[in-house]
C-alpha positions in Angstrom: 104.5 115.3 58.5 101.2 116.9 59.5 103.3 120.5 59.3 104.1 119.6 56.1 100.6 118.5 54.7 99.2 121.7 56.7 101.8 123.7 54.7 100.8 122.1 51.3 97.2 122.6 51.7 97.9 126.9 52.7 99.6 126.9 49.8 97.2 125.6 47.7 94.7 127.6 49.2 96.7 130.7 48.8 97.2 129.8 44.8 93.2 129.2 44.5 92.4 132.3 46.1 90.2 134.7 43.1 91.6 137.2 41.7 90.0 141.1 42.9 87.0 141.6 40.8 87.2 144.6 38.4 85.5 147.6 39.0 82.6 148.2 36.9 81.0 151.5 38.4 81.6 154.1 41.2 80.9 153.6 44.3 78.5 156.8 44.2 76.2 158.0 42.0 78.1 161.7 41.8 81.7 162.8 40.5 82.2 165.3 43.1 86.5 164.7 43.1 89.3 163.4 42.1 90.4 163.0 45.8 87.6 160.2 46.7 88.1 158.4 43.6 89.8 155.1 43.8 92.6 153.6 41.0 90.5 151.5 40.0 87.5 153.4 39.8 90.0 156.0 37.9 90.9 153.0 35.7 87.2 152.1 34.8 86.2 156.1 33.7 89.2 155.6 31.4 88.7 152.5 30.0 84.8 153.2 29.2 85.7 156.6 27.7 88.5 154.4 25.2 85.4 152.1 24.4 83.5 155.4 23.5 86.0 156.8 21.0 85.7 154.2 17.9 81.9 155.5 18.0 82.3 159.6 18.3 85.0 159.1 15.7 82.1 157.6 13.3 79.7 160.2 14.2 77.6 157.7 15.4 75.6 158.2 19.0 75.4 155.4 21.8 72.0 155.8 23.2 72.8 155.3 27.1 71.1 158.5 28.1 68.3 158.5 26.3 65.5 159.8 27.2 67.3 161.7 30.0 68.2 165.5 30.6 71.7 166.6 31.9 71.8 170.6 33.5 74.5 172.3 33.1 74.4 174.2 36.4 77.2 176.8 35.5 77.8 179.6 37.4 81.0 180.7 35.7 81.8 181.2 32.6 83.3 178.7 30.4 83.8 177.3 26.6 85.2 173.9 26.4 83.8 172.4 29.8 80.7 173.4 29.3 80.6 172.2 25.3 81.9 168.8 26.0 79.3 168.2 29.0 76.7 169.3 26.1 78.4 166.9 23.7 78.8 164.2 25.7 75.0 164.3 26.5 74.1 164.4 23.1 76.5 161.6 22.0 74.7 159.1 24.9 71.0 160.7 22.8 70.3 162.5 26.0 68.9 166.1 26.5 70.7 169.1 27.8 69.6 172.6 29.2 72.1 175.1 30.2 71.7 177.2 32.8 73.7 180.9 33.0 73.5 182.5 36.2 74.0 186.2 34.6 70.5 185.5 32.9 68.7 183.7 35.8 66.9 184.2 39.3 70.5 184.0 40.7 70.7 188.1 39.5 67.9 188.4 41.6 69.3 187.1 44.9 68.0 183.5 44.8 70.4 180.9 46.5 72.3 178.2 44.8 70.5 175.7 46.8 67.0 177.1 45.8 68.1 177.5 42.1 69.0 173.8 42.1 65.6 172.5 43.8 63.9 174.4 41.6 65.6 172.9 38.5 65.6 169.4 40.2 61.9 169.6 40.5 61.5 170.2 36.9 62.7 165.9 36.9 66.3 166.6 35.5 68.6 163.3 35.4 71.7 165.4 36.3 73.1 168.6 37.6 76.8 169.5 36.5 78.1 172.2 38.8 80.2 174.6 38.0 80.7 177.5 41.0 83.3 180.0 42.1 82.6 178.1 46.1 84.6 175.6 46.9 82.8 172.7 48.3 79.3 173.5 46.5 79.2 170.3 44.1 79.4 168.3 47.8 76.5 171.0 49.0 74.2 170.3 46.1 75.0 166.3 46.9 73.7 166.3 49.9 70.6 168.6 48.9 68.9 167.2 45.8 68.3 163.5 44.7 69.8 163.4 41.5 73.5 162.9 40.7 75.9 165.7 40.7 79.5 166.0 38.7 81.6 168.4 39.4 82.3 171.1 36.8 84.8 172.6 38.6 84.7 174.5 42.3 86.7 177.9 43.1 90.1 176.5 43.3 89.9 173.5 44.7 88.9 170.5 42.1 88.3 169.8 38.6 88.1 166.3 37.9 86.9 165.9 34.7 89.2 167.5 33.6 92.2 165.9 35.5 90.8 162.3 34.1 90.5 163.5 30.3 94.3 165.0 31.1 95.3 161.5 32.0 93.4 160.0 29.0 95.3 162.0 26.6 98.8 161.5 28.4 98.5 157.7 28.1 97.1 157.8 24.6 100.1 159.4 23.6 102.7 157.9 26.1 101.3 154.5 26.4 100.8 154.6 30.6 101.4 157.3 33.1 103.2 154.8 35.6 106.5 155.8 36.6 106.6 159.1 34.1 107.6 162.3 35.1 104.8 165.4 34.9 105.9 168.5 35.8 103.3 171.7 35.9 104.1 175.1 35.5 101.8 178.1 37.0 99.4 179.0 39.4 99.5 176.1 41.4 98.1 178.1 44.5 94.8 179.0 42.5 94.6 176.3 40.3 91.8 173.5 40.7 93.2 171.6 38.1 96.6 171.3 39.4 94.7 169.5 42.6 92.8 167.0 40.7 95.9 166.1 38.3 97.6 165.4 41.4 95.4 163.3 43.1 95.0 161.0 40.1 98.2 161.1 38.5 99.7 160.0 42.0 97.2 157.3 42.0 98.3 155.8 38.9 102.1 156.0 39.4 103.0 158.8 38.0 105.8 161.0 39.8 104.7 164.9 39.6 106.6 168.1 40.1 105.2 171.7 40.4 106.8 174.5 39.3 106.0 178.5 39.7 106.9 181.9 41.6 107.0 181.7 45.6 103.5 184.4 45.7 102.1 181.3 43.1 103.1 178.5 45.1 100.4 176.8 47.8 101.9 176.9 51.4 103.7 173.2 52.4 103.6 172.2 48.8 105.8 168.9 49.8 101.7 167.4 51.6 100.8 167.2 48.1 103.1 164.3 47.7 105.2 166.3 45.0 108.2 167.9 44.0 108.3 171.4 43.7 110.9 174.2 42.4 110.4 177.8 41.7 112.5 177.9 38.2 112.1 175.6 35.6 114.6 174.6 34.0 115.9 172.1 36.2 112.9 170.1 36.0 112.6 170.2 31.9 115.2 167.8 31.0 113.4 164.8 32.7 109.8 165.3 32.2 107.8 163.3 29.8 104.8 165.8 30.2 104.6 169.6 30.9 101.7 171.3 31.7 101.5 175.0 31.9 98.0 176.4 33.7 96.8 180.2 33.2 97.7 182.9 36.1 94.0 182.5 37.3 93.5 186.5 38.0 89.9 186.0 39.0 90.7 184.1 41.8 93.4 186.1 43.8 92.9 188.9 46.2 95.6 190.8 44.1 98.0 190.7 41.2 100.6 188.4 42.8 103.4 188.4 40.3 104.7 192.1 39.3 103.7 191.4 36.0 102.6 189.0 33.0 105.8 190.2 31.1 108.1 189.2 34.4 105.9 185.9 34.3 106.6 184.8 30.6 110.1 185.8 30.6 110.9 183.3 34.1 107.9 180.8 34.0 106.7 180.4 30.5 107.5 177.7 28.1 109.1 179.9 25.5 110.3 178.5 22.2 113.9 178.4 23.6 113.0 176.8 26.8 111.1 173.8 25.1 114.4 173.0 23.5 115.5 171.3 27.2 112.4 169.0 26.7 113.2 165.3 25.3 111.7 164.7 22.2 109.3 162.4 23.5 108.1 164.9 25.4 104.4 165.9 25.5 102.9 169.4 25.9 99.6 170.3 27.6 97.1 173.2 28.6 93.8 173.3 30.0 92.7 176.3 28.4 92.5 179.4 27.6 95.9 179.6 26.4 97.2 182.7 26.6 99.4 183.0 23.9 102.7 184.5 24.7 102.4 184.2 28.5 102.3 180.9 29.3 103.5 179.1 26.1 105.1 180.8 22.9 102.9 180.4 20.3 105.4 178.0 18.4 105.3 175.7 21.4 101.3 175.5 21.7 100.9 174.8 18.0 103.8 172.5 17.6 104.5 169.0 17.1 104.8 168.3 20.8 101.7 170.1 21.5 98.7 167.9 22.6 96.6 170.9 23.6 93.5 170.1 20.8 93.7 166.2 21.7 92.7 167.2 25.6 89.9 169.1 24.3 88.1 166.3 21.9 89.1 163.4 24.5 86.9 165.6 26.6 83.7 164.1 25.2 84.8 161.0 25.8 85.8 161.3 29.4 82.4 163.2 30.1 80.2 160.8 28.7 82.3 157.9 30.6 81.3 160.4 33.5 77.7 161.0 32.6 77.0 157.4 31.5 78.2 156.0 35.2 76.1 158.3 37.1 73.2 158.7 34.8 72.7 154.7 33.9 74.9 152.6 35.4 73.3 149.1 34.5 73.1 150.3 30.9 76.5 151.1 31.1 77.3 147.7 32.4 75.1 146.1 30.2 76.7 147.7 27.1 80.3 147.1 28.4 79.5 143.6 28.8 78.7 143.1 25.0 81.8 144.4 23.9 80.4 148.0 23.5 77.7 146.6 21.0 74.1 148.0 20.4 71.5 146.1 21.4 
């Protein structure tokens, strides 16, 4: 008898027990990868940029940064990344300033840690990073007292961008758990390959990469993916496919014997987007090159959701920038149902 009332009581014990509490921040005041961030912190970025997107549809600004300056601390080039980190910050009323290293000390031989104490003792709120290193967003971290997102380092993470990638796949597909994603190119060189597959992984999502042998990282299988060097065989079952740009800047020599070669054996031609189910969804991070990596046809056509990925980039970023930047406003406003006041 007493086993038995012992029994009852863990049970009911065990059906009291709380629930986990939902995340409602990071866990650090920097976006530095898409490696250290949790699901549920993952979860919580995408959740507050979807609250954000009613209001940048309207026009209308939410004022979570204000009176704050985001840097954009860019030492590559760059259009959309760059703009959207500009936008974002506006859309929260905050201030931006954008640094260009071709126009700054940097030509002169200053360091990238000196160049950022400098502009950190000018009071800045935030430094984006963007820097051919690998590993310099996680210097800069551990150098200056404000928070730092990365904006993209050498070849070896992009998160933003992975996180605004999964936004768009699950606004148009409804979840990425349990779907196929299958990316086509320079998976060796390509930051954004990295950060897709550390978060797509972590929400479910099966991925598969695809490109030439020179293209293709050594022991691709301890990224926890799939991998082929044609194709085709991998069309037929993926509900997303996303070509990436030979990244030319970043390798030691051309590794493919040309672009031509390329397109006609790796690129999603107009003929090759035929295996795709119609379901199917097609994406780019940009620059497209046109012919190369997609046919023309393919990156303006129905399936394409290359133009989506670039507005649901200002949402994603100021999800980014309003977690680092104000994190009790952030939680404030989410708590009143995304409501002024």
């Amino acid at each position: 008898m007493k086993k038995t009332a012992s029994r009852k009581k863990t049970a009911s014990r065990k059906k009291t027990r709380p629930a986990a509490a939902a995340v409602t921040g990071l866990r650090k005041l920097h976006l530095l990868g898409a490696a250290e961030l949790s699901e549920g912190e993952i979860r919580f970025l995408l959740s507050t940029a979807k609250a954000f997107a009613p209001y940048v549809v309207r026009g209308e600004t939410i004022p979570l940064l204000q009176g704050k300056t985001v840097v954009n601390l860019f030492f590559e080039n760059s259009t959309r990344t760059r703009m959207s980190f500009e936008l974002a910050t506006r859309k929260l009323a905050g201030g931006t300033l954008n640094f260009a290293a071709s126009t700054s000390s940097v030509a002169k031989g200053e360091t990238l840690i000196d160049t950022a104490k400098n502009i950190e003792a000018m009071r800045p709120h935030c430094l984006v990073v963007r820097h051919s290193s690998a590993g310099s967003p996680w210097f800069l971290a551990s150098s200056v007292g404000v928070p730092v997102v990365n904006g993209g380092d050498g070849f070896h993470e992009h998160p933003t961008q992975a996180l605004l990638d999964v936004f768009t796949m699950e606004e148009k597909l409804g979840t990425v758990k349990g779907k196929r994603v299958v990316i086509i190119g320079d998976i060796a060189h390509s930051r954004v390959a990295r950060s897709n597959i550390h978060v797509l992984r972590k929400l479910g999502a099966s991925v598969a990469v695809c490109s030439p042998p020179t293209l293709m990282p050594p022991l691709p299988e301890t990224l926890g993916v799939d991998y082929a060097e044609r194709p085709e065989g991998l069309l037929r079952d993926a509900d997303v496919v996303m070509a990436l740009r030979i990244q030319l800047e970043r390798q030691n020599k051309m590794q493919i014997p040309s672009v031509a070669e390329y397109s006609q054996f790796w690129g999603l031609s107009r003929d090759r987007a035929k295996l795709l189910k119609p379901s199917a969804i097609i994406m780019h991070p940009g620059p497209v090159n046109r012919g190369v990596e997609l046919d023309p046809e393919v990156a303006d056509g129905a399936n394409s959701v290359i133009l989506d990925q670039v507005f649901n980039g200002i949402l994603v970023r100021m999800a980014v920038l309003a977690a680092v930047c104000n994190p009790d406003g952030l939680r404030g406003w989410l708590s009143k149902g995304g409501r002024r006041g």
